[in-house]
PAVEX-412479 format. One line per field, with one value per residue (C-alpha): y negated, x, z. Coordinates in steps of 0.25 Angstrom, whole numbers. Each point is the difference from the previous one (the first is absolute). Layout:
! residues N
py <- Y/...
px <- X/...
pz <- Z/...
//
This chain:
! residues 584
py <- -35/-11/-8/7/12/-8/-10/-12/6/13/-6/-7/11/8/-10/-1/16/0/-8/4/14/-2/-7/13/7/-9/4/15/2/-9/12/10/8/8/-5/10/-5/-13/2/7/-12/-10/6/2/-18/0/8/-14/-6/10/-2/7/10/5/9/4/12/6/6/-9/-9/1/-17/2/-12/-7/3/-9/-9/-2/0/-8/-12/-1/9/4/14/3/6/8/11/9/2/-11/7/12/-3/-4/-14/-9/-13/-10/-16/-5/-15/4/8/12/15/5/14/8/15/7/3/-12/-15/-12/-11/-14/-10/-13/4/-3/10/10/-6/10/10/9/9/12/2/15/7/8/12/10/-3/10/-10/0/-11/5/5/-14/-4/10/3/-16/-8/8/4/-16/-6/-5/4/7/-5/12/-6/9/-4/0/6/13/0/9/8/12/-7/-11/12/7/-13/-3/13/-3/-14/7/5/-14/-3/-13/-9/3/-8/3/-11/2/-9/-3/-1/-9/11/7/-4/0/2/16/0/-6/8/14/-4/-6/15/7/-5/-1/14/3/-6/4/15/-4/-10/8/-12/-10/-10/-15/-4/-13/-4/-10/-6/-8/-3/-8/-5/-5/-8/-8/-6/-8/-3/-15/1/3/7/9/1/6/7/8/4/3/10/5/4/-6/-7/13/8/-14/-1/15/-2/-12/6/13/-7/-11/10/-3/14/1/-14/4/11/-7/-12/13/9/-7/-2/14/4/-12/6/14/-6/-8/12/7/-9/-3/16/-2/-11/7/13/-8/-7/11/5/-12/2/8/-8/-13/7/4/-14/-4/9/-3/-15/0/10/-10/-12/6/3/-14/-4/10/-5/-14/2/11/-6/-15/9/9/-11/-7/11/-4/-13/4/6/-12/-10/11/-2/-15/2/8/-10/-13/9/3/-14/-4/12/-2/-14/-5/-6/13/6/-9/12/8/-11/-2/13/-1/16/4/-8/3/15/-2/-8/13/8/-10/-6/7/15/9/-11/1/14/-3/-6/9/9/-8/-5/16/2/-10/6/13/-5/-6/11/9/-8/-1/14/4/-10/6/13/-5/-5/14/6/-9/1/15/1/-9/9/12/-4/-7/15/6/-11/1/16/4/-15/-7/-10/-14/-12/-4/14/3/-16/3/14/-5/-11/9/9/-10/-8/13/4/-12/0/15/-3/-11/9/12/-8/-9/1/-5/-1/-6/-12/-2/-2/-9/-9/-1/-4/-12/-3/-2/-7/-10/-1/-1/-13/-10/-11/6/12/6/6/8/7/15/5/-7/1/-6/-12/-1/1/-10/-10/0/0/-12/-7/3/-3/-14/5/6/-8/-11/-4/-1/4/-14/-9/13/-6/-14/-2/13/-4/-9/5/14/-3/-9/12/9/-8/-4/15/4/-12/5/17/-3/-7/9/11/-6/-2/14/5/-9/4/13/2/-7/9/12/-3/-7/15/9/-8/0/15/2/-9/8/13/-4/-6/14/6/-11/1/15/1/-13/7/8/-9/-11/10/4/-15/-1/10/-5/-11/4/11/-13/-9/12/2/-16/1/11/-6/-12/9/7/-15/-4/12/-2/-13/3/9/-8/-11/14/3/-13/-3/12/-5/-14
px <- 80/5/-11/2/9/1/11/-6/5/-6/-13/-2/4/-11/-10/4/-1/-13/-5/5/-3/-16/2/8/-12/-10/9/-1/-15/-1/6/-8/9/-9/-7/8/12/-2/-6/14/7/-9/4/13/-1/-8/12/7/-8/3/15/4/-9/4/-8/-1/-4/1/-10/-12/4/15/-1/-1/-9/8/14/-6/-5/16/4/-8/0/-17/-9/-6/-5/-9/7/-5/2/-9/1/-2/4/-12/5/11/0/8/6/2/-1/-12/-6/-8/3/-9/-3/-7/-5/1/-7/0/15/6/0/10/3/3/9/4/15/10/8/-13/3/11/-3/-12/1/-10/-5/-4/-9/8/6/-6/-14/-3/-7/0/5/13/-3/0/13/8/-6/0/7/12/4/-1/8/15/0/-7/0/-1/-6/2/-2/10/-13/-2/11/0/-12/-3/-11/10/11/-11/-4/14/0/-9/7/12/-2/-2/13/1/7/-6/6/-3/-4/-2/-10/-1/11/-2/-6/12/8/14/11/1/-16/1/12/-7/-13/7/9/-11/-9/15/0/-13/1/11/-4/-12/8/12/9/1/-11/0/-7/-2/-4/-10/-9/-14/-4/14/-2/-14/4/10/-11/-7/14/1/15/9/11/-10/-7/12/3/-13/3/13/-5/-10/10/-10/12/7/-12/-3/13/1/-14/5/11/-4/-13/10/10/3/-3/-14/-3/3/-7/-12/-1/3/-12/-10/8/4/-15/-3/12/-5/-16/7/8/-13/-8/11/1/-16/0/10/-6/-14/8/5/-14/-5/9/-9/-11/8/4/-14/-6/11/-6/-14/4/10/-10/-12/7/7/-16/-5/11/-2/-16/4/11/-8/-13/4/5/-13/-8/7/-2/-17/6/6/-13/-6/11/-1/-16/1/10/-10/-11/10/1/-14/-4/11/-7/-14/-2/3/-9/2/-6/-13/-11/6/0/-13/-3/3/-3/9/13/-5/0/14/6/-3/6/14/3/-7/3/0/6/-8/5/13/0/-8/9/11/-8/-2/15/3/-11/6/13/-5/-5/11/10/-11/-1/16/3/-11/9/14/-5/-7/13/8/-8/0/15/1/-11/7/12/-4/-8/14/6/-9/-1/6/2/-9/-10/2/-9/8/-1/-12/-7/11/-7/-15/3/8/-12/-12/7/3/-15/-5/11/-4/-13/-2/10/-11/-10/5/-10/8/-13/-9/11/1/-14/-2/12/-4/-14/6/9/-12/-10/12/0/-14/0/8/-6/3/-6/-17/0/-9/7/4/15/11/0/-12/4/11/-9/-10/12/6/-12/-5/11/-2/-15/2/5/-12/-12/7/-2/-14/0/-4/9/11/-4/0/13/7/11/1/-5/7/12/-3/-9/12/9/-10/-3/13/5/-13/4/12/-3/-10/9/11/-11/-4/16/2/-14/0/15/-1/-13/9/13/-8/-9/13/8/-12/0/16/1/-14/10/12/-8/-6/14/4/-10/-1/17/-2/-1/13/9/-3/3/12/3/-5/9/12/-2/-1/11/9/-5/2/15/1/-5/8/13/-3/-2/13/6/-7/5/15/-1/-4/11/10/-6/2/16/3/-6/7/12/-2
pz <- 188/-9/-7/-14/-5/-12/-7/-8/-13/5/3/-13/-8/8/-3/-15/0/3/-8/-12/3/1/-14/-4/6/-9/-13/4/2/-14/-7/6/11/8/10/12/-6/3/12/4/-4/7/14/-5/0/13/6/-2/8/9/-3/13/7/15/7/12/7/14/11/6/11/-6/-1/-17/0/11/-8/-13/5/8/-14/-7/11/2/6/-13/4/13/12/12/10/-7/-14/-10/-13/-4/-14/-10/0/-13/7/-12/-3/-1/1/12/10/1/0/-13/2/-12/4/12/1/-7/3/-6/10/-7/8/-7/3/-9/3/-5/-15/1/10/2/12/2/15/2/9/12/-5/10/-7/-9/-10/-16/0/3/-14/-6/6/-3/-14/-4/8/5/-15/-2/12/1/14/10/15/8/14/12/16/10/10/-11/-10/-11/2/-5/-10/-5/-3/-9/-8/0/-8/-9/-5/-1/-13/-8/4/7/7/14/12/13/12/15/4/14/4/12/8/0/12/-2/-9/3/-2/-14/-5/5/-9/-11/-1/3/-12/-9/2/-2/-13/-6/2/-9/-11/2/3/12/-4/-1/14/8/13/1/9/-9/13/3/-13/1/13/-5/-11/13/8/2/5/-13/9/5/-13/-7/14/-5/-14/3/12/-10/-13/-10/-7/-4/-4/-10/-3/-6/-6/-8/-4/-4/-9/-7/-4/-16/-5/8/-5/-14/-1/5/-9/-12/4/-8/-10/-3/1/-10/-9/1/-5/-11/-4/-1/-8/-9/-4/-1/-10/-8/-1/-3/-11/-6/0/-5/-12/-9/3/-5/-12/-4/4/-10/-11/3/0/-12/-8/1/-2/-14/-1/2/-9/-13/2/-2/-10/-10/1/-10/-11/1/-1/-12/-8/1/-3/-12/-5/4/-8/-13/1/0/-12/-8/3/-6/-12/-2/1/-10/-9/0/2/-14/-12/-9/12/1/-1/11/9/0/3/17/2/-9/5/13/-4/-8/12/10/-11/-5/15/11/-4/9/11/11/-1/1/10/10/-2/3/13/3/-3/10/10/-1/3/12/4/-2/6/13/1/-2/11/9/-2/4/14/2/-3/8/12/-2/-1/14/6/-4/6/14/2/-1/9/10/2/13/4/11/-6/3/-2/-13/-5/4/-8/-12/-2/2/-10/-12/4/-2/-11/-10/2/-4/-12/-3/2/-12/-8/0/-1/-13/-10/-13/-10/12/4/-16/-1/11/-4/-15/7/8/-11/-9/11/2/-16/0/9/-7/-7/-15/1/1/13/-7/-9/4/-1/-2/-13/-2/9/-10/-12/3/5/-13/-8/5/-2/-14/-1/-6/-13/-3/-7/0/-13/-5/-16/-5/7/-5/-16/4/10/2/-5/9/12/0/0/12/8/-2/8/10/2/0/11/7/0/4/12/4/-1/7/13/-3/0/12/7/-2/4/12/5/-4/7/12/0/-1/10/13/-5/0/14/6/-4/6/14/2/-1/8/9/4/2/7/16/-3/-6/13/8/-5/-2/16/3/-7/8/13/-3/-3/12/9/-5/1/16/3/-5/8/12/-4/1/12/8/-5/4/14/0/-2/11/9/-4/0/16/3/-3/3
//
């Protein structure tokens, strides 16, 4: 036969076809088709490199092996007198010529032919051997060929095995062609004419119509390989009617039709997978739906969390600000009041202004302000526990509803990780929700709150309580008015040095109560916010595996829409390539 079946254009687009379509397979295992249907549409690309497949069948010592290798031009396939084929033998291109045997029953035969880029031919044991591997060709390969050579002897023609596994092929409805081999033992034209009828006849009684047959000779053929004289050569082929068997051949595997259909089988496969996935992904997104919605809330609710934290806790805290400023008001008044001449004897006394300091400006300020701090804790807390609720009733409204999605419906590995996550996240949620003690987290903060109080440089860690942090602060900012003045230097230069103390004292109070204010408001604010962020990372923290799945899934979801549409384009292209060499 002719070097290839192919044009140049056709060849190319072959090549081109291939190529993209293992890329094309690459994209579909990314977005997770099942494996056995991949696996459908990788033989459906090998088949291109089977783009033709003829195989041929007849009884042993019919010439099977003799006839392909007549066709192909070489001897790629042993021959003999007594039977060389025991099992069905795949002839295709290989770098190396050899015979690769698979099992038992089935063996591929490699030739570095370029005619075998195109063309795979399938050699078969004789049909009067009741073998399985008849099974194999008629089960795999007959179903897959674009034409079937039906090899019969000129010495045995049509035999009662070859009519019965003609029988059996029948049903696939192929395109069978029948050749008389051997034709150079018959002698004469009479004897020819009286086979050929005969195995005609006893064809058409089988297909129901007068068959396609040729006459040939392989060993004619074979002859004219090694025939110096090119007369004599052509003398050999013609005797042997190669020609017209190749020539039907050719034409019969080039028709258009058969040639589109071939480059379109994968593709149709690839269309069908992509079809598939795309319906996946969708119904995966719809799924996915109520999940993004309550990642949403989740996300929204505890972001509005973080914020009301940040934006309530600085008015909270000026209010033990303003006590603070109100304190420092009252002490600027009270040293203005007692530190006068008319109040000379009184000064002296440091107890009593001590005592009637405690009384005037200290009041009941340390008071005040832990209960402003414990206002401030209990808000904390509150707000901490109410959040803890709105995630545990989230995930339980997405629980609730993925229970009714899934009833009656096969699990999948999405479902099946969404469930376990809802599952484990809203037990952990519930679990801290049940377990919340109000009064115990109070207690605890307000200790933290105080130690951190405690540590800074203005304040006694020894003191115990808040309040008596507070106390001892603003006492001892006050210490220096008291004994100031000893009661002889009073009657010698008080009026002198009282008006002078005053305004030291009151330059002095005012400083330290500012570093008090600043100090105190700093710990307080640094406190509730590591206690504020410490709440909103455990929220953070126990949602955190179900919202990056979700966002994982988004993802993927998206990427697997993005590889399917470019499969969708990939395939429409090749298409396209396919119309337009057809009409080319």
């Amino acid at each position: 036969m002719q070097p290839t079946l192919l044009t140049e254009e056709q060849s190319q687009l072959l090549l081109d076809e291939k190529e993209e379509l293992s890329k094309i397979l690459l994209r579909l295992a990314e977005v997770d088709t099942p494996k056995d249907s991949l696996s459908t549409f990788q033989k459906a690309i090998m088949q291109l490199d089977e783009l033709f497949l003829i195989v041929v069948v007849g009884e042993f010592n019919a010439g099977k092996s003799a006839l392909i290798n007549a066709l192909l031009g070489e001897r790629v396939l042993p021959e003999g007198v007594t039977p060389t084929t025991s099992r069905v033998t795949l002839v295709k291109w290989g770098e190396k010529a050899g015979e690769h045997p698979v099992d038992e029953g089935y063996a591929i035969t490699t030739y570095p032919l370029p005619l075998l880029k195109e063309l795979n031919v399938v050699d078969s044991p004789g049909t009067n051997a009741i073998i399985r591997q008849h099974e194999r060709l008629t089960d795999e390969y007959v179903p897959r060929s674009d034409l079937v050579l039906f090899i019969t002897s000129a010495d045995r023609p049509m035999t009662e095995s070859e009519r019965q596994f003609l029988d059996r092929i029948l049903a696939w409805g192929k395109k069978i062609v029948f050749v008389l081999n051997k034709a150079d033992i018959l002698e004469g034209e009479q004897a020819v004419d009286e086979v050929r009828n005969f195995v005609a006849n006893h064809a058409a009684t089988v297909l129901g119509s007068m068959p396609e047959l040729f006459v040939v000779s392989a060993r004619l053929a074979q002859r004219s390989w090694s025939e110096p004289d090119e007369t004599r050569r052509d003398q050999l082929r013609q005797a042997s009617n190669i020609e017209a068997l190749e020539l039907y051949i050719s034409r019969t595997l080039d028709d258009s039709a058969r040639l589109r259909l071939k480059f379109l089988n994968p593709i149709g496969v690839a269309e069908k997978l992509a079809a598939q996935a795309e319906t996946s992904i969708i119904t995966q997104g719809n799924e996915l739906t109520a999940d993004k919605d309550t990642v949403q809330a989740l996300e929204t609710n505890i972001t509005a969390f973080q914020a009301e934290l940040e934006s309530e806790l600085s008015p909270r805290l000026a209010e033990v600000e303003t006590i603070l400023q109100r304190l420092e008001l009252r002490g600027m008044d009270f040293f203005d009041n007692q530190m006068r001449l008319t109040n000379i004897q009184n000064l002296v006394r440091g107890d009593k202004v001590r005592a009637q300091f405690e009384k005037e400006v200290l009041a009941d300020v340390p008071h005040q302000i832990e209960e402003q701090v414990q206002r401030i804790i209990d808000w904390l807390v509150d707000k901490d526990l109410h959040e803890w609720q709105q995630v545990m009733t989230y995930l339980q409204r997405r629980q609730a509803l993925n229970i009714e999605h899934i009833v009656g419906v096969g699990a999948n590995p999405q479902s099946n990780r969404r469930r376990d996550l809802i599952d484990t996240v809203g037990k952990s949620a519930k679990s801290v929700v049940e377990s919340y003690d109000r009064t115990q987290e109070a207690s605890q903060l307000a200790s933290q709150v105080e130690a951190a109080v405690a540590q800074t440089a203005l304040f006694e860690a020894g003191a115990v309580g808040l309040g008596a942090l507070v106390t001892t602060a603003v006492l001892s900012s006050a210490l220096d008015i008291t004994g100031m003045i000893a009661a002889g230097t009073l009657a010698i230069v008080g009026f002198f040095v009282i008006p002078y103390k005053r305004k030291k004292a009151k330059e002095n109070f005012r400083a330290k109560m500012a570093a008090l204010r600043t100090n105190l408001l700093e710990t307080l604010t640094t406190s509730f916010k590591h206690e504020s962020g410490n709440a909103v990372k455990r929220l953070k923290e126990n949602v955190a595996p179900y919202i990056r799945y979700v966002h994982a899934e988004q993802d993927r979801i998206e990427n697997t829409e993005s590889a399917i549409a470019q499969i969708r384009q990939s395939l429409s292209g090749l298409r396209a390539r396919i119309d337009a060499a057809e009409k080319g």
